[in-house]
N, C-alpha and C positions, 0 to 999 in steps of 0.2 A: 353692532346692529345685526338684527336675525336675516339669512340668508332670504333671497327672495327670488326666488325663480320662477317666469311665467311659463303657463301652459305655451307659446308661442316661442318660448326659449328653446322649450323640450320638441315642439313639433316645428319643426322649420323647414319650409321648401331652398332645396338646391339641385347640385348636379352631382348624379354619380361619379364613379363606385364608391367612396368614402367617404361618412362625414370628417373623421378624423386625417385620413390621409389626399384627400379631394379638397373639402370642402372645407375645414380648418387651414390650411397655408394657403389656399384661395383667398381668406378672409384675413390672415397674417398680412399678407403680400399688400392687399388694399390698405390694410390700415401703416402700414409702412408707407406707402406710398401718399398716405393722408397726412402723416408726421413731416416730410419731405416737402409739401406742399402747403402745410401750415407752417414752414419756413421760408417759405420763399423762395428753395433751390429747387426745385427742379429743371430749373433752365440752366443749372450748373451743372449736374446729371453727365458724363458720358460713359460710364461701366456701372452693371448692376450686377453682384455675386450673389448667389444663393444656396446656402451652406445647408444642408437636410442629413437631419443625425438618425440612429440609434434605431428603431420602428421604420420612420420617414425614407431613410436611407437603403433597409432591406427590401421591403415591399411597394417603395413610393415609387418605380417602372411599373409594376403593375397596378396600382392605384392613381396612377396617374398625377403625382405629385406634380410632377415638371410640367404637366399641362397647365397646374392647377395654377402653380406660379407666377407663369408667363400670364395666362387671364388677369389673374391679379391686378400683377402690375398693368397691365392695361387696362384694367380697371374697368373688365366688365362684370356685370353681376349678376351671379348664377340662380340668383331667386325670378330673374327680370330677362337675360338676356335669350335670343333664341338657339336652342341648345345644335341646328343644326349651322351655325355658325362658326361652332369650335373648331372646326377642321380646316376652313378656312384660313381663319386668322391663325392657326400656329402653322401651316405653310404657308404663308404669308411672311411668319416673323423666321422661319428657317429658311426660306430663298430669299430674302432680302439681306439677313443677317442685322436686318435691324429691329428693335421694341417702341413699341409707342407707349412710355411712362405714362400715365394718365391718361392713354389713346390722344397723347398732342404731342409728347417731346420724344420725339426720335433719339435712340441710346443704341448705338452697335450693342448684339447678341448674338450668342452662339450656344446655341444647349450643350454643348458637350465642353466647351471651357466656362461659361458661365453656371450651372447647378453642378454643383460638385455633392457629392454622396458618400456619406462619412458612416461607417459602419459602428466608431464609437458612440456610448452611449452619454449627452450630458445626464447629471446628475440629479434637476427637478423633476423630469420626466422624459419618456420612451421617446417622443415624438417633438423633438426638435428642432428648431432651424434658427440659422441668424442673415438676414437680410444684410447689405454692406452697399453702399453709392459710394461713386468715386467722382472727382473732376483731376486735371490734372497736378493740383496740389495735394492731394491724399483726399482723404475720406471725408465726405459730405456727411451721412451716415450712417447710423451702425446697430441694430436691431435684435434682440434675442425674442422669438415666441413659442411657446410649446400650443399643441395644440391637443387639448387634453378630453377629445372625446365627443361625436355628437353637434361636431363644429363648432364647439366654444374653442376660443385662445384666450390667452393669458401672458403676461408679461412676468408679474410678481411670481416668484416661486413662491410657496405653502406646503406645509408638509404633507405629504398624503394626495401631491398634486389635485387636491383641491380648492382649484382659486375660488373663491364664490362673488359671482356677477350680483353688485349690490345693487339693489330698487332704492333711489333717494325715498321715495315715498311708502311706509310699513306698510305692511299687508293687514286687516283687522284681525284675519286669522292668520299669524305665522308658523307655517310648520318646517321641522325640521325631520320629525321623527314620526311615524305611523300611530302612536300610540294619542300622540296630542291632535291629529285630524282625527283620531277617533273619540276622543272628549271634547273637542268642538260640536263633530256629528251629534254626540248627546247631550251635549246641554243645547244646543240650539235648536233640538228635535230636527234636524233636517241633514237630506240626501249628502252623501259626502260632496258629489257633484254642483250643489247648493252653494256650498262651503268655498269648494276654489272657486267658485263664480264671483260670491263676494269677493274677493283679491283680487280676480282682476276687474273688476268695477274697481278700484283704489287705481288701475292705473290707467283704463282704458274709458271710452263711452259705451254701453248696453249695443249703441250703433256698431261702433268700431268690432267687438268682439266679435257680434253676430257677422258682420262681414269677414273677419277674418278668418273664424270658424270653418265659414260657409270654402273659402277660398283654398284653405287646407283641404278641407274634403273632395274640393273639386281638383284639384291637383292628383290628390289617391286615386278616385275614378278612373280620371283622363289617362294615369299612366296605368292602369289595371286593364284599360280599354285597347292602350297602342300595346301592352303587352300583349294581350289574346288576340289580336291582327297583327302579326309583326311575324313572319318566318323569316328562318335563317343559322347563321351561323353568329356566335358573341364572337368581336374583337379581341385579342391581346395573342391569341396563338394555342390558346388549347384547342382551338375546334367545337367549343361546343352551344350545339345546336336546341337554339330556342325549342322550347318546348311546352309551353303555356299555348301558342296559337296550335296544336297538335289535341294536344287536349280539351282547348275551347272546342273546335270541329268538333270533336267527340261526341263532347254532352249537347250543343246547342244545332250545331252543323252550321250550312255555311251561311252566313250573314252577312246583310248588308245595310246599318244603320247608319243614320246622318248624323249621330254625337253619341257621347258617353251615357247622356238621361236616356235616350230610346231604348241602347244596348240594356243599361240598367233594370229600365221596365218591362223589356219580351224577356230578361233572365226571370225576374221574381213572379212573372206566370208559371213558369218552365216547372212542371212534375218532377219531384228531385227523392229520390230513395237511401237507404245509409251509405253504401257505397257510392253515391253519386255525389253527397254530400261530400265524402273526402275525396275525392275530385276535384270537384267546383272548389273545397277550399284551398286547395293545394294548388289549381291552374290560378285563384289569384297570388297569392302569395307566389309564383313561378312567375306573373307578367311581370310585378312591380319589379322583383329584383336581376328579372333579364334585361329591362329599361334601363336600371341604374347601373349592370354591369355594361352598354352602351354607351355609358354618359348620357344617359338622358335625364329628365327634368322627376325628381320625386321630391316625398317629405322624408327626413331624417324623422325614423320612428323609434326610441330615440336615436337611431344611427342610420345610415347608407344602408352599410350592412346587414341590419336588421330589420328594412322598411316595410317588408312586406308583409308581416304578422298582423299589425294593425291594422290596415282595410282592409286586409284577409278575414279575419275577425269579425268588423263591424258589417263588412260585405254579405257572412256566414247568417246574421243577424235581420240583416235587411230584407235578404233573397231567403231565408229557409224559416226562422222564428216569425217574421212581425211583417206580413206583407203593406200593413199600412205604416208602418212607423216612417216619420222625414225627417225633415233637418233637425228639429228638436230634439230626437233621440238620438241621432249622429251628434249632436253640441254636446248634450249629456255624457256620451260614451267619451268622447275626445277630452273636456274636460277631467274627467276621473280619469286615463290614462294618462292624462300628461302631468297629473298632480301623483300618480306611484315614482311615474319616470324622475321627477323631483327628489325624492326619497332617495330613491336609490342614488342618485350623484350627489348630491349631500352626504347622505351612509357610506358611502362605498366608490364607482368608478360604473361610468357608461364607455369607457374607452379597454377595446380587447385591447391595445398595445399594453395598457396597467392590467387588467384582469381576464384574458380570455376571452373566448365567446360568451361565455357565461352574464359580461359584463353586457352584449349585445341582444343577442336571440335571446337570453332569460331575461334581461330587461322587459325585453319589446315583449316577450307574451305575458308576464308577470303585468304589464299595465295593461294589454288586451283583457288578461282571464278578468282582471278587475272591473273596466270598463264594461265585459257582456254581462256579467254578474249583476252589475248597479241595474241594465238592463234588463234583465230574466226579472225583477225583483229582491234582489238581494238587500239586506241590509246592510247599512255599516260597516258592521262586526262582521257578515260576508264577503262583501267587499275583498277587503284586506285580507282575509283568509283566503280566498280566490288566488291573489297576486301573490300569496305567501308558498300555496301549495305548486303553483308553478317555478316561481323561484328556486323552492326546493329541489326539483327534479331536475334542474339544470346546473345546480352545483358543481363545478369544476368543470365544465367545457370549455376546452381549450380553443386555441386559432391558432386554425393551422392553413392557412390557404395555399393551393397548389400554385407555385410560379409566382406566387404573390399577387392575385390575381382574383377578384369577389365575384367567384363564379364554385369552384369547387373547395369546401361542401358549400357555401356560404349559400347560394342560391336553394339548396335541398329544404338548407337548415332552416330556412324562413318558414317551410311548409312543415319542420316538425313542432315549431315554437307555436304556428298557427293551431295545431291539432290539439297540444297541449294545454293551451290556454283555453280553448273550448272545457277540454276535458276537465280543468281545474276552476272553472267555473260553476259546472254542475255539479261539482265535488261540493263546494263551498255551499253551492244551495240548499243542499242536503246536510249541511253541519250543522250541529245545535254550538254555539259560540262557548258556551262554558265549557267544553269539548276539549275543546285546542287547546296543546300542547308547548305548541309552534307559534308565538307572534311572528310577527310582519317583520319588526326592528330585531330580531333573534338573525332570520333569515339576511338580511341587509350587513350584520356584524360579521355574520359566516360568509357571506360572499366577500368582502373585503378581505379577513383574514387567510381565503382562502385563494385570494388574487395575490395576497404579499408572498404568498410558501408558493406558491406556481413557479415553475420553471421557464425562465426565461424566453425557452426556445421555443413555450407555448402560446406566446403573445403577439401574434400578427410581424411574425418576423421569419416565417417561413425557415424554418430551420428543426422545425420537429414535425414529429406524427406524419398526415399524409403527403404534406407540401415535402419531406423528403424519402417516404416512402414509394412515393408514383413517380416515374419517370415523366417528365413531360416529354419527350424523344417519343414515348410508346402512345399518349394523347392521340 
């Protein structure tokens, strides 16, 4: 059966700093706890282990692994729950010494003998973990999940750690590869945008979409919004200091709006020049991922890590291109972004722990430059050359986070992937398509090959480039 991956796979609201190391064993931990409870035992439950390998284990203190787990297993949910609650409840479960399984069965815990941190690597993939319940007759049970990127988990291993999340129901248009959403595009004369729209009409209601749509983008705003009102300093110990609301003052000064639409509407009056442009799109791409490195509430675009390229983007579009465009040209853009970002984890890997940043930031602009391009007017055949020429230029970017920790460069990088994808937009609209060189699926095989020959110590494991170059002593 052909892979079938929704736009709403690719665009997913959670909790920062990581889909893969956050928000993947977040969703492990839940669904562990769902097997547990379609058994019947949970009330047999009194030790829960949690084994976090390979990726998970270098960087998952400063990605917040162990937060993420303890959630889990309490089984709150990070799309739903309120994010200033997390603080609470894990002092809650670290002075009590106890977990509430399911938020009802009480289980002694203790983080420092319960998550144990295994610096070996299993073998399907980087980002590892195996769940284990106890009662006093041995093991209730027993759980292996990777978490392979963008908050997908997996159970089955596949080679090329690509499990693919099967739709019972086909898609009319199945793509796997760029080149067959580009022969749909022309034989059906219609927008690529068009195209993934049918598919999810296959699985959704025209209602359902449109609200979901609508609810993704309100998410992007709301945290674009707390990010340019929020000073301070980010969590984890490097010291550093929000910089999106420093920058908002700048261009807008100082504000005081009753929600995210008012702020929205005095920005796209606002006289904006070239420089001010890279600005404005750098302090949004700066809000979102000062938010998610707080643990607060964003969309995985397609990752934590790389969230802020996408409303950066569409933001760039709304406020500076198309003072009237709405939610239709926001569905439109969102749609073709989240139908590249498909591509690409089919082709290759949206998970830095398998491929770098490359796999993150050049994703996320490689479906922005695509999505402004469908925007600008682009055709088809631009489109894809858009998201191609961006891809391009992020070939082999590594992850290297300082301290393990999605703030340095991770936070910088969003605002260069945003820049880029502009840039590689209006590249694209200016090509004549018999031109090219370079397809879309050329690019997609060179990132993958280029992700397998990377050096290990450049995959979200803090152990190369700047994460051991910078002292954090001198932060």
């Amino acid at each position: 059966m052909e892979e079938s991956i929704s736009v709403f796979d690719m665009l997913k609201i959670g909790v920062g700093p990581s889909s893969s190391h956050t928000l993947g064993p977040w969703r492990a931990a839940q669904r562990f706890v769902e097997t547990v409870k379609e058994e019947n035992k949970l009330y047999e439950v009194n030790r829960v282990q949690i084994d976090l390998y390979g990726s998970l284990s270098l960087t998952g203190k400063g990605h917040a692994s162990d937060i993420a787990v303890m959630l889990g297993l309490n089984n709150q949910d990070p799309e739903y729950m309120p994010v200033e609650n997390i603080d609470t409840i894990i002092k809650d479960i670290e002075s009590s010494g106890t977990l509430l399984l399911d938020n009802q069965f009480p289980v002694p815990f203790q983080m420092q003998r319960d998550i144990i941190f295994n610096k070996n690597f299993l073998p399907f993939h980087s980002n590892g973990m195996t769940f284990t319940a106890y009662n006093d007759g041995g093991i209730v049970a027993h759980e292996t999940w990777y978490s392979i990127g963008g908050g997908f988990v997996v159970q089955e291993a596949r080679e090329g750690a690509k499990c693919k999340k099967e739709i019972k129901k086909a898609f009319p248009f199945p793509i796997n590869k760029a080149a067959e959403l580009l022969v749909y595009a022309h034989a059906e004369n219609k927008m690529i945008s068009e195209i993934v729209y049918e598919n999810e009409k296959s699985m959704r209601s025209e209602e359902e979409i449109a609200h979901e749509l609508q609810r993704i983008w309100d998410t992007m705003l709301e945290c674009m919004y707390i990010g340019c009102h929020t000073e301070g300093i980010l969590p984890g110990g490097l010291n550093v200091r929000r910089r999106a609301f420093d920058m908002h003052q700048e261009l807008i000064g100082l504000s005081n709006y009753s929600n995210h639409q008012e702020w929205l509407g005095e920005i796209r009056k606002t006289e904006v020049k070239f420089r001010q442009i890279l600005k404005w799109v750098s302090c949004f791409a700066l809000s979102v991922n000062e938010v998610n490195a707080a643990l607060g509430r964003i969309v995985t675009a397609p990752t934590n890590g790389s969230a802020g390229v996408i409303p950066a983007v569409l933001m760039y579009y709304l406020c500076i291109e198309n003072h009237q465009a709405g939610q239709k040209e926001i569905n439109q853009f969102l749609l073709v972004a989240g139908e590249i970002g498909s591509i690409f984890k089919k082709g290759s890997t949206i998970s830095a722990a398998m491929g770098g940043c490359q796999a993150e930031i050049g994703v996320s602009s490689a479906m922005a430059a695509a999505g402004l391009c469908e925007l600008m007017g682009g055709s088809a055949d631009q489109v894809l050359i858009a998201a191609e020429i961006s891809m391009e230029h992020h070939l082999g970017l590594t992850c290297d986070p300082i301290a393990g920790l999605v703030q340095i460069p991770c936070i910088e990088r969003n605002t260069m992937g945003a820049i880029k994808a502009i840039n590689a937009a209006e590249l694209a609209l200016s090509t004549d398509p018999k031109n090219v060189k370079v397809p879309l699926d050329k690019v997609v095989d060179t990132m993958w090959q280029t992700a397998k020959d990377m050096n290990t110590k450049y995959k979200e494991t803090s152990e190369g480039g700047l994460a051991v170059a910078v002292n954090m002593a001198d932060c």
